[in-house]
C-alpha positions as CSV (number, residue, x, y, z in Angstrom):
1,X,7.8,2.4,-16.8
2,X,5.3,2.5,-15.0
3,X,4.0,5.9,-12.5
4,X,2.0,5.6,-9.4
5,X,-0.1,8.1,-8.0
6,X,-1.5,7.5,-4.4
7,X,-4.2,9.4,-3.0
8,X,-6.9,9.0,0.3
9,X,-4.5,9.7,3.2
10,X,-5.6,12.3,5.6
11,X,-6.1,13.5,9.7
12,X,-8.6,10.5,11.8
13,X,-9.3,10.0,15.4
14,X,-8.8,6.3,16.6
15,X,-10.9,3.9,15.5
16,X,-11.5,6.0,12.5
17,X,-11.3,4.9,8.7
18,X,-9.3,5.5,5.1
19,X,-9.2,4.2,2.3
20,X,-6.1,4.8,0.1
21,X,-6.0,4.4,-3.6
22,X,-3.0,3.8,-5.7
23,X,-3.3,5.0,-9.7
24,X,-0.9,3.2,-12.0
25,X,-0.3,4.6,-15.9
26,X,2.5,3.6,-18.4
27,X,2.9,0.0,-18.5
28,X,0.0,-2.6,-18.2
29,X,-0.6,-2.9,-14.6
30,X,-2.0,-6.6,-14.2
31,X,1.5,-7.4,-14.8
32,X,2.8,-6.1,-11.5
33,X,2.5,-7.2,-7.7
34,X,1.4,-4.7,-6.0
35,X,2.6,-3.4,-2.2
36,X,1.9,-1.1,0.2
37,X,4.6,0.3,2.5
38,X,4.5,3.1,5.4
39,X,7.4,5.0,6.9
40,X,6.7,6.5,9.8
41,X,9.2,9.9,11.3
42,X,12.9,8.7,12.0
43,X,11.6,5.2,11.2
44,X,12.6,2.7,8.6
45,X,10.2,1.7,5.6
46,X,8.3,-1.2,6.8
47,X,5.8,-3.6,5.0
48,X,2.2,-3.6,5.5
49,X,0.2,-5.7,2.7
50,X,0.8,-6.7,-1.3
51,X,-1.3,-8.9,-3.3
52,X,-0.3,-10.3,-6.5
53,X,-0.8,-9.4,-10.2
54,X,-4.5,-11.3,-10.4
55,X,-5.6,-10.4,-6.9
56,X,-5.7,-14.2,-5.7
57,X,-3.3,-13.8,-3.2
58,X,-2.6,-11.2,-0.2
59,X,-0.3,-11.1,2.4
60,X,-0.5,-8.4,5.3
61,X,2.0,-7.7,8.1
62,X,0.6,-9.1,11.6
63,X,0.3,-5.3,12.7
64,X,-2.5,-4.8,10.3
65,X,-4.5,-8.3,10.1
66,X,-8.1,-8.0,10.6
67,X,-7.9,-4.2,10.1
68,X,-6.5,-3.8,6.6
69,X,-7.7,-5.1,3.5
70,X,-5.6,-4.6,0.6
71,X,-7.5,-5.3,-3.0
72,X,-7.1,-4.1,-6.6
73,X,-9.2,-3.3,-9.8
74,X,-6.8,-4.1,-13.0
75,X,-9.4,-2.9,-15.5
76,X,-9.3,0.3,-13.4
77,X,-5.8,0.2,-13.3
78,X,-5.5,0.9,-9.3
79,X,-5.0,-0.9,-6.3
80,X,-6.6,0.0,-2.7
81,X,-5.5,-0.3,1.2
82,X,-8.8,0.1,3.1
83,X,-7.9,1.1,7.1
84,X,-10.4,0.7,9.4
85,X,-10.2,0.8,13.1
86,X,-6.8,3.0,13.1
87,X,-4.5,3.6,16.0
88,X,-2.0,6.7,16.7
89,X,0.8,4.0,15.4
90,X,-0.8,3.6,12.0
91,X,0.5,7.1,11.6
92,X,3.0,7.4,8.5
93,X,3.3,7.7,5.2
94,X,2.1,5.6,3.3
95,X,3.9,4.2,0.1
96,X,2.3,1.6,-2.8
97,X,4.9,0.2,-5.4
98,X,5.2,-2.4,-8.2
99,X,7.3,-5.4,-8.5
100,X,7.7,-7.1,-11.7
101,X,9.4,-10.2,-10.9
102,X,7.4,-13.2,-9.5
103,X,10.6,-14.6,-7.9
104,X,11.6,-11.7,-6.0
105,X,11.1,-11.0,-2.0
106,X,7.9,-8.9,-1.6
107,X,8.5,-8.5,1.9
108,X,11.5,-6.5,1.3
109,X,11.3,-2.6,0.0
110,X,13.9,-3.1,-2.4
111,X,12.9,-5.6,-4.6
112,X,10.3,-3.3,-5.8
113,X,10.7,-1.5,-9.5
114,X,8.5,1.4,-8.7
115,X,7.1,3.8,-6.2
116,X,4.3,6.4,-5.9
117,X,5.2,9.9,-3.9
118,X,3.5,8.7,-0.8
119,X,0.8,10.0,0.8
120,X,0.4,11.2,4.7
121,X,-1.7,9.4,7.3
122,X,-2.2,10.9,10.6
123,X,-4.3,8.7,13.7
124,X,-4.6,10.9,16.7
125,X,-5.8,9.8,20.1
């Protein structure tokens, strides 16, 4: 098992900056890909970025490139999204989760084992 705790959302103006943090306990993180996800109201839970268990490789979705940068600290046992230059459609919540498997699909939601409670993001124009 492992419990993830996400924290860093909050209310910017365009253009402005987060940075969210993820918090794993229970079992040793390093073993797990990390990904972030956002659902925004009425919408469907949609990838934005996931790097793998040592860090040496990152994917983002083409919404985000250039103004997301996903990273993680294993000895610290948490993972980060940094946000800069945020638009009124970056608004959702926003989701990290772990996936054991190396084989599986990272691009889709399901594939992942576990889930933090998601934390709120809110870009107004």
């Amino acid at each position: 098992q492992v419990q993830l705790v996400e924290s860093g959302g909050g209310s910017v103006q365009t253009g402005g900056s987060l940075r969210l943090s993820c918090a794993a306990s229970g079992r040793t993180f390093s073993r797990y890909r990390v990904g972030w996800f956002r659902q925004a109201p009425g919408k469907e839970r949609t990838f934005v970025a996931t790097i793998t268990r040592s860090g040496a490789s990152i994917e983002y979705a083409d919404s985000v490139k250039g103004r997301f940068t996903i990273s993680r600290d294993n000895e610290k046992n948490t993972a980060y999204l940094h946000m800069n230059s945020l638009e009124p459609e970056d608004t959702a919540v926003y989701y990290c989760a772990a996936l054991d498997s190396p084989f599986a699909n990272w691009l889709n939601a399901n594939a992942y084992d576990y889930w933090g409670q998601g934390t709120q993001v809110t870009v107004s124009s």
